[in-house]
C-alpha positions as CSV (number, residue, x, y, z in Angstrom):
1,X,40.0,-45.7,-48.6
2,X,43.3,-44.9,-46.7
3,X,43.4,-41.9,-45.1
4,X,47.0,-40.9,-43.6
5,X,46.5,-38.3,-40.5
6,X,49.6,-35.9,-39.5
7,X,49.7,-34.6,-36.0
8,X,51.7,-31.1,-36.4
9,X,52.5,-31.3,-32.8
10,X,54.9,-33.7,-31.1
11,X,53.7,-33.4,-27.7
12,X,52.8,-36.2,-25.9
13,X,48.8,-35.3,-25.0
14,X,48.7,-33.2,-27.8
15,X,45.6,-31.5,-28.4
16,X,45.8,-32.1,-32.7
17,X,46.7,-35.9,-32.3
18,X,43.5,-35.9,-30.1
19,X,41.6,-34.1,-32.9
20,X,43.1,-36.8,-35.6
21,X,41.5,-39.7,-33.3
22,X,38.4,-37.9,-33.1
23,X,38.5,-37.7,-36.5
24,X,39.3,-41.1,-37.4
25,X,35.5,-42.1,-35.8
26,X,34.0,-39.9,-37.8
27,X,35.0,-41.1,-41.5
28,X,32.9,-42.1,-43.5
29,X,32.1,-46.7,-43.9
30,X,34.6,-48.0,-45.7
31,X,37.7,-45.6,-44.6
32,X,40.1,-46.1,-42.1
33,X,42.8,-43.1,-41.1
34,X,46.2,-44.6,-40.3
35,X,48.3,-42.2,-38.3
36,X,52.0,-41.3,-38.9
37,X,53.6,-41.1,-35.9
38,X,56.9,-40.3,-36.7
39,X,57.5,-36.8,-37.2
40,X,59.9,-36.3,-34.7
41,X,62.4,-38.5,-36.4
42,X,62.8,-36.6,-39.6
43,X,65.7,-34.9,-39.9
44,X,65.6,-31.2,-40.9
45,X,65.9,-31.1,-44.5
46,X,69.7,-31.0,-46.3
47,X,70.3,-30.8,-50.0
48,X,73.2,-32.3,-49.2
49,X,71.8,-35.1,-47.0
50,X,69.5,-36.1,-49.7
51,X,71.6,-36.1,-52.1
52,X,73.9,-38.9,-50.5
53,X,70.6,-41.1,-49.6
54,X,66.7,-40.3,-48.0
55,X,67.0,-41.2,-44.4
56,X,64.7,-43.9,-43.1
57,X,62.1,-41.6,-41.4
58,X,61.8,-39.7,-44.4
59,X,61.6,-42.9,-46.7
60,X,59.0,-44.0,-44.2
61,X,56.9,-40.6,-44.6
62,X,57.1,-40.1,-48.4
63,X,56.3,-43.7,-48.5
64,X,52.9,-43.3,-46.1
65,X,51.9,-40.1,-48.3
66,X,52.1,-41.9,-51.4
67,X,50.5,-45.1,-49.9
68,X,47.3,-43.4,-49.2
69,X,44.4,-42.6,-50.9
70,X,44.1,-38.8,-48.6
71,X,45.7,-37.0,-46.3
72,X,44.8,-35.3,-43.1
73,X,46.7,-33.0,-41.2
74,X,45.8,-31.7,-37.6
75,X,47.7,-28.6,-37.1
76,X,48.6,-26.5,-34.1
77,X,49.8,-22.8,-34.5
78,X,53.2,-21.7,-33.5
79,X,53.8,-18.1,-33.8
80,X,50.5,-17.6,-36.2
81,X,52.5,-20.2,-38.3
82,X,53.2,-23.9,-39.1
83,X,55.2,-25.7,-36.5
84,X,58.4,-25.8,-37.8
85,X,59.0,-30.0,-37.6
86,X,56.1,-30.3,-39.9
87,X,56.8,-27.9,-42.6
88,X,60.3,-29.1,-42.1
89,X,58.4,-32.9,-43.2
90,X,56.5,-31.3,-45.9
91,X,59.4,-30.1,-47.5
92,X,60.8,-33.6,-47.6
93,X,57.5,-35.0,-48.9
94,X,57.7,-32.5,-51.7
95,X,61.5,-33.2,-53.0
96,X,62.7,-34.1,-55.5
97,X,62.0,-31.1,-57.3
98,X,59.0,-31.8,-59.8
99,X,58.0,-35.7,-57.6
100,X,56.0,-34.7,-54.6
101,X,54.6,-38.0,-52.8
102,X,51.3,-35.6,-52.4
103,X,51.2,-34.6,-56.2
104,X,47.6,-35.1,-57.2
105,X,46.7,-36.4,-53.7
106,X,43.5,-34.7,-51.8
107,X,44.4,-33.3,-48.7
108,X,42.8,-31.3,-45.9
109,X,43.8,-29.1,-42.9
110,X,42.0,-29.4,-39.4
111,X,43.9,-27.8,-36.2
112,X,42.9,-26.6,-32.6
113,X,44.5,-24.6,-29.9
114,X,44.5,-23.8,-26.2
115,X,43.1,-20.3,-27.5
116,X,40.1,-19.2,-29.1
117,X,40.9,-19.1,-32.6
118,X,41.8,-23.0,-33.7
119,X,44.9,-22.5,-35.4
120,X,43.0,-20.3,-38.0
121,X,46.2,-18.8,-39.6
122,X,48.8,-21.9,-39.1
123,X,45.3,-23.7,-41.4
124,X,45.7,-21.4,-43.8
125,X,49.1,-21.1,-44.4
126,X,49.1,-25.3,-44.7
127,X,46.6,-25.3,-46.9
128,X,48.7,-23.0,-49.4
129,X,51.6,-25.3,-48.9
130,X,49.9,-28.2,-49.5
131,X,48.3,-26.9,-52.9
132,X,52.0,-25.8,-54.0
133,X,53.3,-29.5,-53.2
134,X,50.6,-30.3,-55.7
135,X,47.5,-31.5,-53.4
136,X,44.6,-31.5,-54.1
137,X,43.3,-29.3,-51.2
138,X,40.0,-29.2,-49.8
139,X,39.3,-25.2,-48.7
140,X,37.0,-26.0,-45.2
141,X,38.1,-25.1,-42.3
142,X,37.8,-26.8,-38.9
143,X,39.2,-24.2,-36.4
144,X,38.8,-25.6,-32.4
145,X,39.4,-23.6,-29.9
146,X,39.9,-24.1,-26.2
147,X,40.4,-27.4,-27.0
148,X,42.0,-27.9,-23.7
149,X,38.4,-28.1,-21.8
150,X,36.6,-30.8,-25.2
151,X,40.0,-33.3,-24.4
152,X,37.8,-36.8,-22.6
153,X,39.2,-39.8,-23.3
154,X,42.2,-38.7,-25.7
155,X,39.8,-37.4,-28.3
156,X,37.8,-33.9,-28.1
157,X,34.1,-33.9,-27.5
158,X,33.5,-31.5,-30.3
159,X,29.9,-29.0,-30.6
160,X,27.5,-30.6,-32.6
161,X,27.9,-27.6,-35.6
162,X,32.0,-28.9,-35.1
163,X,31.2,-32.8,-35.6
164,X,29.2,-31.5,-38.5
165,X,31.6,-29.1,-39.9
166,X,34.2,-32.5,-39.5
167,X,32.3,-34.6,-41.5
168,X,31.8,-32.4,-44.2
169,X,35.7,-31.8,-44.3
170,X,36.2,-35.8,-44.4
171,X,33.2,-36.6,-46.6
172,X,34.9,-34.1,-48.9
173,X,38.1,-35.7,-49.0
174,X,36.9,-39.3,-49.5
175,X,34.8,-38.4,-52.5
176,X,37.9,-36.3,-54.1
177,X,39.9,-39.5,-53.4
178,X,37.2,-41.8,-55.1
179,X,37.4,-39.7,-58.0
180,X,40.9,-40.0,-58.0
181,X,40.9,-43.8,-57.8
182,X,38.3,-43.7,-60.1
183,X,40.4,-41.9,-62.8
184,X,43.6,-43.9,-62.2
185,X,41.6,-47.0,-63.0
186,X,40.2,-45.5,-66.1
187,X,43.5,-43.9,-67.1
């Protein structure tokens, strides 16, 4: 199983890439997460651009979505929102109108903050943007806050009810994407 991770946050050091590593340890045997780090390079979105041809990072990101089996998205909270760049890449990911690379897809939010609330609101507002791009959204939550003081080692050192609460968000995921492998091979 493929898993692609999205970091909502450009920063070098950021705390939600750190999150998406810790993360990628904790999946389940047999699934790897494969980050896309390229978020800065897509262009804000323009009917007219894509109209005279996808540019290359975008290719590249509707390409990585439809290439894996889930996706996971780390987000911060800007403004008790979604960081602009990456609902700005979600809106690529879900044109053409009707051909979302995540239709069908599972998909799940996780997000921390220098604060005490995890990115609780810029979560939930995701998740609803996922589930109208057509994913297949997994409803936990994974809020971490004062994620500044858990960074060691360029991943966060997570409570033990946290790990837990991860692993129950990514065991989720792989068995919807199972399911959906399994019913593309049946189909």
């Amino acid at each position: 199983m493929r898993v692609l991770g999205i970091s909502g946050s450009l920063r070098q050091g950021s705390l939600n890439s750190a999150l998406l590593r810790t993360a990628a340890e904790r999946l389940p045997a047999g699934a790897e997460l494969v980050e896309f780090e390229r978020l800065g390079d897509v262009l804000p979105y323009d009917e007219d651009v894509e109209l005279a041809g996808t540019p290359e990072a975008v290719g590249a990101l509707r390409k990585a979505v439809r290439g894996a089996d889930a996706v996971l998205i780390a987000t911060p909270e800007y403004n008790s929102s979604i960081p602009g760049q990456l609902k700005n890449a979600l809106d690529w990911v879900s044109r053409p109108a009707g051909k979302s690379a995540l239709n069908g897809k599972p998909a799940a939010v996780i997000g921390t903050s220098t604060g005490m609330f995890g990115a609780v609101w810029a979560q939930a507002e995701l998740r609803k943007v996922l589930g109208a791009m057509g994913g297949r959204v997994i409803e936990a939550e994974l809020a971490v806050g004062h994620a500044k003081e858990l960074l060691a080692d360029d991943r966060l050192e997570l409570s033990p009810r946290q790990y837990e609460q991860l692993e129950e968000i990514l065991a989720e995921l792989i068995s919807q994407a199972e399911i959906e492998a399994e019913l593309a091979v049946a189909a």
